[in-house]
N, C-alpha and C positions, 0 to 999 in steps of 0.2 A: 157309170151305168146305174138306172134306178127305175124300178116300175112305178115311181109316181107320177100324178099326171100334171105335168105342166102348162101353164094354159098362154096362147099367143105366141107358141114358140117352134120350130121345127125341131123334131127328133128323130133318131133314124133307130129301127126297130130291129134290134141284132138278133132276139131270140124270140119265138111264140108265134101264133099267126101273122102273115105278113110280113115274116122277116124280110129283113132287106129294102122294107119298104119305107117310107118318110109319112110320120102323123105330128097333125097342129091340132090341137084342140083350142076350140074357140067357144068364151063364154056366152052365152047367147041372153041368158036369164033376164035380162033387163024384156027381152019382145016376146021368145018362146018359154021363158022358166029353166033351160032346160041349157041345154050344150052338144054342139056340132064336133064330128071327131071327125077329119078328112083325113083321106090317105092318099097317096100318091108315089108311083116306083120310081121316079125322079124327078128331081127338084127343078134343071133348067129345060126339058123337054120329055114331061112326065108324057107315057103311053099309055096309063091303064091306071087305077085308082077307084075310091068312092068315099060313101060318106055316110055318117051314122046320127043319130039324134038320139040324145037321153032325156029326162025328164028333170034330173037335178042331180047332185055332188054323189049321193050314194049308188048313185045308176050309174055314171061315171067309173065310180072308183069298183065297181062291180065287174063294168066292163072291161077295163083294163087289166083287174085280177086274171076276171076271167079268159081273156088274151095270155095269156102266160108273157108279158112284153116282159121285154129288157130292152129299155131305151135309153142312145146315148143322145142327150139333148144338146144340141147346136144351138154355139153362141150367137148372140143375139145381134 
């Protein structure tokens, strides 16, 4: 379990908002600068979900603090 944020990877979020739910972040910086955080309540036949955009690593790492996550990150 670790709130740091992984990027390109599925992780299932056991504690803080959205528990229970699955987040991939994905680094974007090369088009927008910035970084997508998708969420989703399952993985093969997800019903509900969204998505977030940051500007760069400390918005990121802001968000996710401020998420209270505990995530366990699913191998790859």
């Amino acid at each position: 379990m670790t709130t740091k944020a992984e990027m390109e990877r599925y992780g299932r979020i056991l504690a803080g908002f959205y528990e229970g739910y699955f987040v991939r972040i994905r680094d974007d910086s090369e088009v927008t600068g910035g970084y997508y955080i998708y969420l989703v309540d399952d993985l093969a036949e997800p019903t509900d979900g969204g998505d977030y955009w940051v500007a760069d690593k400390g918005e990121l790492e802001s968000f996710v603090e401020s998420s209270q996550w505990e995530i366990e990150w699913l191998p790859e």
